[in-house]
mmCIF file of the N, C-alpha and C atoms, coordinates in Angstrom:
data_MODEL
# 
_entry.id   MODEL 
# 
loop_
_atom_site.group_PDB 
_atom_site.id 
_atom_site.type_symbol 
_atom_site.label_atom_id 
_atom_site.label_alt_id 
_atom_site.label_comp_id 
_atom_site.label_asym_id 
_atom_site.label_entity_id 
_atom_site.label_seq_id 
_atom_site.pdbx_PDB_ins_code 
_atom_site.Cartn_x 
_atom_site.Cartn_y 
_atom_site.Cartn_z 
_atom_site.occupancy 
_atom_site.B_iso_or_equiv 
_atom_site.pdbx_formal_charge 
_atom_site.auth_seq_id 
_atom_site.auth_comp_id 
_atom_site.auth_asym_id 
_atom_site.auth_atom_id 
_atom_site.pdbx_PDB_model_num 
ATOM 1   N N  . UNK A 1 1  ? 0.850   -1.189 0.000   1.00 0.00 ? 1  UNK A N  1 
ATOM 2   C CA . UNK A 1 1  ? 0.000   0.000  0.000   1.00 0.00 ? 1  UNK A CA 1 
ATOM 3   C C  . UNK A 1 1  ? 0.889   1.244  0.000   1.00 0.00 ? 1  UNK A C  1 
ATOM 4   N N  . UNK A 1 2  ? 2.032   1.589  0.618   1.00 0.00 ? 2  UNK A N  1 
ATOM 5   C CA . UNK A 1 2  ? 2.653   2.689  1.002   1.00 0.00 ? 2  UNK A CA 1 
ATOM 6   C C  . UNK A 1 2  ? 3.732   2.792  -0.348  1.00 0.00 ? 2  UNK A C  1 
ATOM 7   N N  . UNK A 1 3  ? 3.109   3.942  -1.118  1.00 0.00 ? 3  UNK A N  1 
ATOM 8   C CA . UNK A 1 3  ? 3.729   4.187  -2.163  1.00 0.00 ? 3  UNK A CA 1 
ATOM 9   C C  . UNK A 1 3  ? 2.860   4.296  -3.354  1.00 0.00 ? 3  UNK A C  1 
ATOM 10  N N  . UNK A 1 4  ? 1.737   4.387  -3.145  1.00 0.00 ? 4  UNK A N  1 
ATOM 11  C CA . UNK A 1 4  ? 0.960   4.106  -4.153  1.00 0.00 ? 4  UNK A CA 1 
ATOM 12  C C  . UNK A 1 4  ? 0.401   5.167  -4.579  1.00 0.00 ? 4  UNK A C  1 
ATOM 13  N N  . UNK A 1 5  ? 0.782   6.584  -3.617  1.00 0.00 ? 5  UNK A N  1 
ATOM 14  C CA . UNK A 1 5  ? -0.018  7.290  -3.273  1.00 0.00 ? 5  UNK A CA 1 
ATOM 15  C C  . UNK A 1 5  ? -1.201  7.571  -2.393  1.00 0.00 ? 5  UNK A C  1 
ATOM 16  N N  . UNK A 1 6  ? -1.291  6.488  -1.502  1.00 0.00 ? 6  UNK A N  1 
ATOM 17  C CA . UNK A 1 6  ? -2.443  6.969  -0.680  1.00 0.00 ? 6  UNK A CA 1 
ATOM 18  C C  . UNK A 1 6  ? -2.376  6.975  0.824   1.00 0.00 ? 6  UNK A C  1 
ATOM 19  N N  . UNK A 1 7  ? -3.053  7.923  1.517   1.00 0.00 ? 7  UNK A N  1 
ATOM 20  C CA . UNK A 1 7  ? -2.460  8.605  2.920   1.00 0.00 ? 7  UNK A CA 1 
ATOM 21  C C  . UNK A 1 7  ? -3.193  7.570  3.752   1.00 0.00 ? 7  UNK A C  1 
ATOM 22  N N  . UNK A 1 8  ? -2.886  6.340  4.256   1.00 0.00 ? 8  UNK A N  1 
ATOM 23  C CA . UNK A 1 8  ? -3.477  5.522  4.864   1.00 0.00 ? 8  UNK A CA 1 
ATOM 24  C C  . UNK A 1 8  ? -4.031  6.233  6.134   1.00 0.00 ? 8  UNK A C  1 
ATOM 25  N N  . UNK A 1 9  ? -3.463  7.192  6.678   1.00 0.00 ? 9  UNK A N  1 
ATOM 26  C CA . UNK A 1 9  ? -4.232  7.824  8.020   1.00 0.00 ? 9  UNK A CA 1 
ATOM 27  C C  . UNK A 1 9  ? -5.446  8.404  7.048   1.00 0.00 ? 9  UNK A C  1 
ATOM 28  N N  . UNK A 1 10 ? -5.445  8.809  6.551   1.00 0.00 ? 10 UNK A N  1 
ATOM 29  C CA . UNK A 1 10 ? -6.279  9.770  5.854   1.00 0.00 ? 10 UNK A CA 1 
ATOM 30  C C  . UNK A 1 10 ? -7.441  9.060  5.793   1.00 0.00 ? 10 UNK A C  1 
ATOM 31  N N  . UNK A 1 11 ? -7.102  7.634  5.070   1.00 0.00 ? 11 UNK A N  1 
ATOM 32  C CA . UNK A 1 11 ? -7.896  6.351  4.587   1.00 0.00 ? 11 UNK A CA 1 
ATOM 33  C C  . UNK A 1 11 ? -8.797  5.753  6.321   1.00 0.00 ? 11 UNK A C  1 
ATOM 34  N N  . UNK A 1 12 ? -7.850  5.716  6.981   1.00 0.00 ? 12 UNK A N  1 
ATOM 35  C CA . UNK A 1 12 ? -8.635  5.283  8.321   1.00 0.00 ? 12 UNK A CA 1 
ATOM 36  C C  . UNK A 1 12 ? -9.476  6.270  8.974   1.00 0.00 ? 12 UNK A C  1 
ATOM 37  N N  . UNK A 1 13 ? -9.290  7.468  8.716   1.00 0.00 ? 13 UNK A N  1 
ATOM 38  C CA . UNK A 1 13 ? -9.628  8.497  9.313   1.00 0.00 ? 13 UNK A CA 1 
ATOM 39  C C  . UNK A 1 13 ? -11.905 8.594  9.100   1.00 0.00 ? 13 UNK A C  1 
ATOM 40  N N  . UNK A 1 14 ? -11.213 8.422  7.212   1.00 0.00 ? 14 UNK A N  1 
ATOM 41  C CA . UNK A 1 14 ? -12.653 8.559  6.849   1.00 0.00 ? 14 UNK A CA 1 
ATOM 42  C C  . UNK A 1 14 ? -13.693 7.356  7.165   1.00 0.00 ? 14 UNK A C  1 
ATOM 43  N N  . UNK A 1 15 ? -12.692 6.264  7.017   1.00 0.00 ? 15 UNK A N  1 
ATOM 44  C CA . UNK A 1 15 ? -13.240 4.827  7.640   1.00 0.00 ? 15 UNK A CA 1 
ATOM 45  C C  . UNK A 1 15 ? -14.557 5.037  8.502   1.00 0.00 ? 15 UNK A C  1 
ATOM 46  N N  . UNK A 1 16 ? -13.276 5.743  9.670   1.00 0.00 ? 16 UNK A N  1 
ATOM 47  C CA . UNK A 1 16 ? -14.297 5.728  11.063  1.00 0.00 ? 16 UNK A CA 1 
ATOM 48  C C  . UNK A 1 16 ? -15.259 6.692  10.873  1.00 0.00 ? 16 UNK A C  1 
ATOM 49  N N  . UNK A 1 17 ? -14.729 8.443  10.515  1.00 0.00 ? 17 UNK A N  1 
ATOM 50  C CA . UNK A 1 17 ? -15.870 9.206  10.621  1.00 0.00 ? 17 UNK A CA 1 
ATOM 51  C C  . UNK A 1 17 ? -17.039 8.704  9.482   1.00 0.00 ? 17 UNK A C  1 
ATOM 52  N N  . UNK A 1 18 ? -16.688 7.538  8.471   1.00 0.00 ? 18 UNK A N  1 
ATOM 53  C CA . UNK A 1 18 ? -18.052 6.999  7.777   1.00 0.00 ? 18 UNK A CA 1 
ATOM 54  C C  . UNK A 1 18 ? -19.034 6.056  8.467   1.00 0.00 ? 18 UNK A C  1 
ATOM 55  N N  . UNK A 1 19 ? -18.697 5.837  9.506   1.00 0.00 ? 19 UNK A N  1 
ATOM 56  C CA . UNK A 1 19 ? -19.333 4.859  10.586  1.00 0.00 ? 19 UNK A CA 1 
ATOM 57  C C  . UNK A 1 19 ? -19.253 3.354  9.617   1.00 0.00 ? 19 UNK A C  1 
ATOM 58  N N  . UNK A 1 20 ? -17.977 3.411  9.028   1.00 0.00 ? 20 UNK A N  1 
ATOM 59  C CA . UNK A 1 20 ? -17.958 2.085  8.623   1.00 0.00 ? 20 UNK A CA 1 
ATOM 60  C C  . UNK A 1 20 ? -17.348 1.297  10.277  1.00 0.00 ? 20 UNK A C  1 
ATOM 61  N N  . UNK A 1 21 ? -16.657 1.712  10.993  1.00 0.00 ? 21 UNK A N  1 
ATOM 62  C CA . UNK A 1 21 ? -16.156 0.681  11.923  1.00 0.00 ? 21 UNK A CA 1 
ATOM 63  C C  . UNK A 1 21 ? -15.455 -0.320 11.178  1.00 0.00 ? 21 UNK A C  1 
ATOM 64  N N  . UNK A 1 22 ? -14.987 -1.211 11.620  1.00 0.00 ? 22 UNK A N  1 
ATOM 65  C CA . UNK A 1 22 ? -14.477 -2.152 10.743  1.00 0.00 ? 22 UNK A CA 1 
ATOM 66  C C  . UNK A 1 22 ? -14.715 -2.477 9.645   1.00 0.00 ? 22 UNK A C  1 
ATOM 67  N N  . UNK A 1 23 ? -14.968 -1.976 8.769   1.00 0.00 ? 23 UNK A N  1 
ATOM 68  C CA . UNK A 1 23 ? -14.235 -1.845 7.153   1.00 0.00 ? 23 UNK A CA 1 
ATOM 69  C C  . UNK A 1 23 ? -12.921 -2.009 7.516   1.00 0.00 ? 23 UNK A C  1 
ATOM 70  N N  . UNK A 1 24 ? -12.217 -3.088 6.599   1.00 0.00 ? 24 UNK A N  1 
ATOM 71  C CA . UNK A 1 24 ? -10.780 -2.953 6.711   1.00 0.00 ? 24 UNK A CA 1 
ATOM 72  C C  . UNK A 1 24 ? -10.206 -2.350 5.622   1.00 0.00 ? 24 UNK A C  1 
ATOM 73  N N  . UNK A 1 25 ? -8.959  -2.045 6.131   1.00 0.00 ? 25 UNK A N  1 
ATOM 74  C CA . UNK A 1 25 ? -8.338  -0.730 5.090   1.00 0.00 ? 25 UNK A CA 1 
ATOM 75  C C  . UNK A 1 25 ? -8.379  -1.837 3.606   1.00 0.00 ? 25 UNK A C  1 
ATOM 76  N N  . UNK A 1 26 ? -7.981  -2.817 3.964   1.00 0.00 ? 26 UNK A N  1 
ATOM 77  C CA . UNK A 1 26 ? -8.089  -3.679 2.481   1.00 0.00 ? 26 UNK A CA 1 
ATOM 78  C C  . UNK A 1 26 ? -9.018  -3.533 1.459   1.00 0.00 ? 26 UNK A C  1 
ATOM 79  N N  . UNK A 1 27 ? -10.147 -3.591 2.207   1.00 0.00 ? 27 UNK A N  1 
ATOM 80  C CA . UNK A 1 27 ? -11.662 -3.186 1.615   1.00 0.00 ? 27 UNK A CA 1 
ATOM 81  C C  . UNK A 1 27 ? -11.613 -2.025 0.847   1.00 0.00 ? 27 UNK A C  1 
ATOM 82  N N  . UNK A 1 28 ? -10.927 -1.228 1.463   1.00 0.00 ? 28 UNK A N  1 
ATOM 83  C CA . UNK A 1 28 ? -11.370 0.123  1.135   1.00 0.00 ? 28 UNK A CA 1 
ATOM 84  C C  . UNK A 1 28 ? -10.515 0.494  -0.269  1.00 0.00 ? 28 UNK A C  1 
ATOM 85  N N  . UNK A 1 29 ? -9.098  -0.052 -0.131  1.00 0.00 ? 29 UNK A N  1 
ATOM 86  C CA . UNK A 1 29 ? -7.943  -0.108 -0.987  1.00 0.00 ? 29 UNK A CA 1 
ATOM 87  C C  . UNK A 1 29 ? -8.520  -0.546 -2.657  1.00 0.00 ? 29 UNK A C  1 
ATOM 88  N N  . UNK A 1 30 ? -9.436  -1.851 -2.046  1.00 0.00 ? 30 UNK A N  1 
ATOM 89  C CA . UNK A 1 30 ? -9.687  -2.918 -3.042  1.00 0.00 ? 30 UNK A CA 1 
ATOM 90  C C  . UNK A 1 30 ? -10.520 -2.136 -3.603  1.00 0.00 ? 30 UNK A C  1 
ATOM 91  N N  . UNK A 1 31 ? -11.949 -1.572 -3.492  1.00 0.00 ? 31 UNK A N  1 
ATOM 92  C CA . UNK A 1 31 ? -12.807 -1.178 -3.676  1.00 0.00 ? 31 UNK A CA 1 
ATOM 93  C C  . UNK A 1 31 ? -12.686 0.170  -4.378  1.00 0.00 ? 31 UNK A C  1 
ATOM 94  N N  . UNK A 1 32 ? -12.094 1.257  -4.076  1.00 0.00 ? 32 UNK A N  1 
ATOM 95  C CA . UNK A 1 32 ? -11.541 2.585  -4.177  1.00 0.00 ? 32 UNK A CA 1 
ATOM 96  C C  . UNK A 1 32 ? -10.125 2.674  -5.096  1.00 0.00 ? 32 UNK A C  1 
ATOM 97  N N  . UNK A 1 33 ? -9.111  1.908  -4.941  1.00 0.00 ? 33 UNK A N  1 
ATOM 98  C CA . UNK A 1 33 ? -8.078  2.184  -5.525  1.00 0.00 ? 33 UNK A CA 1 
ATOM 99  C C  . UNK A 1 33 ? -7.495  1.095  -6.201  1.00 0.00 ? 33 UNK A C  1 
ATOM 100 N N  . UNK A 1 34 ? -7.514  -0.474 -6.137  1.00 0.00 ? 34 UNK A N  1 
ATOM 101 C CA . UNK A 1 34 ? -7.401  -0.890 -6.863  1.00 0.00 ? 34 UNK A CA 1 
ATOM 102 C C  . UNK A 1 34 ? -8.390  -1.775 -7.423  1.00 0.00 ? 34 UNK A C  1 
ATOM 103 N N  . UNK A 1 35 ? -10.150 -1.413 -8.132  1.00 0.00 ? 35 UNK A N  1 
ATOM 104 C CA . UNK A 1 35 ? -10.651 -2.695 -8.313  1.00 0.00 ? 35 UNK A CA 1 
ATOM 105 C C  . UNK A 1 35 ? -10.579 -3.791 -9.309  1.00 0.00 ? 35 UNK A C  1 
ATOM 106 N N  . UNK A 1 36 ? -10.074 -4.612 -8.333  1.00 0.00 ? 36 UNK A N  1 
ATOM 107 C CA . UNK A 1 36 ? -9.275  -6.095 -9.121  1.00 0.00 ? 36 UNK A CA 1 
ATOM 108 C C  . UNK A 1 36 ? -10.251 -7.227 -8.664  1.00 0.00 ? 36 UNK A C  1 
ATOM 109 N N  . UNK A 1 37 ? -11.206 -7.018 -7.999  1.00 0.00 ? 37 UNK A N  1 
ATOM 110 C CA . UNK A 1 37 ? -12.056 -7.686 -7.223  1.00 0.00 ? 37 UNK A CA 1 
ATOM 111 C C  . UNK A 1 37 ? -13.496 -8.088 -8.076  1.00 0.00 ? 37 UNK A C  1 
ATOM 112 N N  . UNK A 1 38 ? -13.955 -7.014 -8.849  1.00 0.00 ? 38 UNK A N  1 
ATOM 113 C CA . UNK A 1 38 ? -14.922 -7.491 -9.641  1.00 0.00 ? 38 UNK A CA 1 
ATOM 114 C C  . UNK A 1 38 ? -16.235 -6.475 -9.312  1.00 0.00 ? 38 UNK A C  1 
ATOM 115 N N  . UNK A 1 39 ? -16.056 -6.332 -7.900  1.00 0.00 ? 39 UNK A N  1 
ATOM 116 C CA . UNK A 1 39 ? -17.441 -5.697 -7.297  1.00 0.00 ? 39 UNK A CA 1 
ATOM 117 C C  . UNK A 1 39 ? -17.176 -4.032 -7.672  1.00 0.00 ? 39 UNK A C  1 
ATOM 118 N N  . UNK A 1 40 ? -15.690 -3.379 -7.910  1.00 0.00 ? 40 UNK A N  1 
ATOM 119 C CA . UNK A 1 40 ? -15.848 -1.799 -8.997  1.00 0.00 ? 40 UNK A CA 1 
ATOM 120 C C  . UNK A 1 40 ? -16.497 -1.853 -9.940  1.00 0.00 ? 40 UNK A C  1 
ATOM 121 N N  . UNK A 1 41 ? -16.458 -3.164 -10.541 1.00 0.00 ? 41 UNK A N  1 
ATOM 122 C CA . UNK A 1 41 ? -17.212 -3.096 -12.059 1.00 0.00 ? 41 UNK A CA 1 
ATOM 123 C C  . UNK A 1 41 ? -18.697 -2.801 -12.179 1.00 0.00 ? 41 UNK A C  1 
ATOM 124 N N  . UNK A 1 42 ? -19.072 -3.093 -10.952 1.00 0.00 ? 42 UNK A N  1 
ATOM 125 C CA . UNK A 1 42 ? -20.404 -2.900 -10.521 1.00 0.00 ? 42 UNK A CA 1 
ATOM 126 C C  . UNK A 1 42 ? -21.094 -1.545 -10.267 1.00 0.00 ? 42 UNK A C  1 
ATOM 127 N N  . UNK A 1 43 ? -19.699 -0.987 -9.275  1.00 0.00 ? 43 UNK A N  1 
ATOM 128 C CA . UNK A 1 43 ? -20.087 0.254  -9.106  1.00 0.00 ? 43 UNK A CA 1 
ATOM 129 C C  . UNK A 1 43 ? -19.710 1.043  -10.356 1.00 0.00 ? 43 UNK A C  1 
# 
């Protein structure tokens, strides 16, 4: 993750104030910055 460009505090920060709670940063990575997962295609 570190190098990719993205401010992982930044990333946890919004986590919580989104009332995701445990969302893991992975999730968020996967979903937002790299989707390789299938479920971006969706969005």
């Amino acid at each position: 993750i570190e190098g990719e460009g993205i401010d992982v505090k930044e990333v946890e920060r919004a986590i919580e104030n989104g009332g995701g709670g445990r969302h893991s940063l992975d999730e968020v990575v996967v979903g937002e910055y790299i989707p390789a997962r299938g479920e971006a295609d969706g969005a």
